[in-house]
C-alpha positions as CSV (number, residue, x, y, z in Angstrom):
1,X,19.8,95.9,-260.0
2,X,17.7,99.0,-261.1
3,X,15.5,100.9,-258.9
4,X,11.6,99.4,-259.7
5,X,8.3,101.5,-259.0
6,X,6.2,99.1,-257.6
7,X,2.5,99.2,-259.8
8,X,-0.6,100.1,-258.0
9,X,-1.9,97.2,-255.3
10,X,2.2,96.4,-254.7
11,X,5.0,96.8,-253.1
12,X,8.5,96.1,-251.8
13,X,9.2,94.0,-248.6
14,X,12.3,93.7,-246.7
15,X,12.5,90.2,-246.0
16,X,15.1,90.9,-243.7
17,X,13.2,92.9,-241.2
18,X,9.8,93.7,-243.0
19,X,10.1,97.2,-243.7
20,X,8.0,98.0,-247.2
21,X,9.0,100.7,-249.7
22,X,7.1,101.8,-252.9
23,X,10.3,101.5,-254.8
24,X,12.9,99.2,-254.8
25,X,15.6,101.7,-253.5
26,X,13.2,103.1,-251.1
27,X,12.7,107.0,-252.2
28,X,9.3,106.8,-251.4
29,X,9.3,104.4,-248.0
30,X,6.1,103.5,-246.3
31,X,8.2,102.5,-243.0
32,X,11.1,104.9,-241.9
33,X,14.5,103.3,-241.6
34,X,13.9,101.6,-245.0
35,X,18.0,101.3,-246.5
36,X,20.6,99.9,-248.7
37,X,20.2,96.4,-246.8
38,X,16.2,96.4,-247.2
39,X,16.8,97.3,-250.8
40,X,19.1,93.9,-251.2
41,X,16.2,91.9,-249.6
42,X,13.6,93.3,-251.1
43,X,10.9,91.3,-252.8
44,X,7.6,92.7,-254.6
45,X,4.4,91.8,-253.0
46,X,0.8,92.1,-253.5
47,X,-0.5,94.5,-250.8
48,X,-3.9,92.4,-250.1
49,X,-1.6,89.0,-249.4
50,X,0.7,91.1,-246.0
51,X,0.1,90.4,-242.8
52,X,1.2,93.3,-240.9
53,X,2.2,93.3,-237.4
54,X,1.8,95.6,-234.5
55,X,4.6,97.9,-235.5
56,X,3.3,98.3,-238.8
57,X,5.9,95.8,-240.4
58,X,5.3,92.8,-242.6
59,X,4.7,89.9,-240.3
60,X,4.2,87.4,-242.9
61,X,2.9,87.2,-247.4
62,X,0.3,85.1,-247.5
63,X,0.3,82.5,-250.5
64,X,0.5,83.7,-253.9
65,X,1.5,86.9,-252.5
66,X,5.0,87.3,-253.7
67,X,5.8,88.1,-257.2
68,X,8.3,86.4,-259.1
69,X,10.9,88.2,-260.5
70,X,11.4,89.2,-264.5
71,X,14.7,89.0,-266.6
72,X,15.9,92.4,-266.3
């Protein structure tokens, strides 16, 4: 598992505890405490399809919002 800039209008989620990071690895977090378990759950998501909650963590990904994953 590689670390994976997420393009423009995307990002990773934690589906774990709904952190989001611009990479896969989370150098460049959006929420702090974004780690090695986020990294395992993360998924890349369109940013227009999050529903973010009060403390600024992905609440829910609307339909269509998660991107599948490509053959590394």
């Amino acid at each position: 598992m590689s670390n994976v800039t997420a393009p423009k209008g995307q990002v990773w989620i934690c589906t774990a505890c709904g952190k989001r990071a611009h990479d896969r690895y989370g150098f460049d977090p959006i929420n702090r405490g974004y780690d090695e378990s986020c990294m395992l759950h993360a998924i890349l998501c369109y940013e227009d399809k999050l529903v973010l909650g009060d403390n600024d963590r992905v609440k829910e990904v609307l339909e269509g919002g998660v991107i599948e994953p490509q053959p590394e």
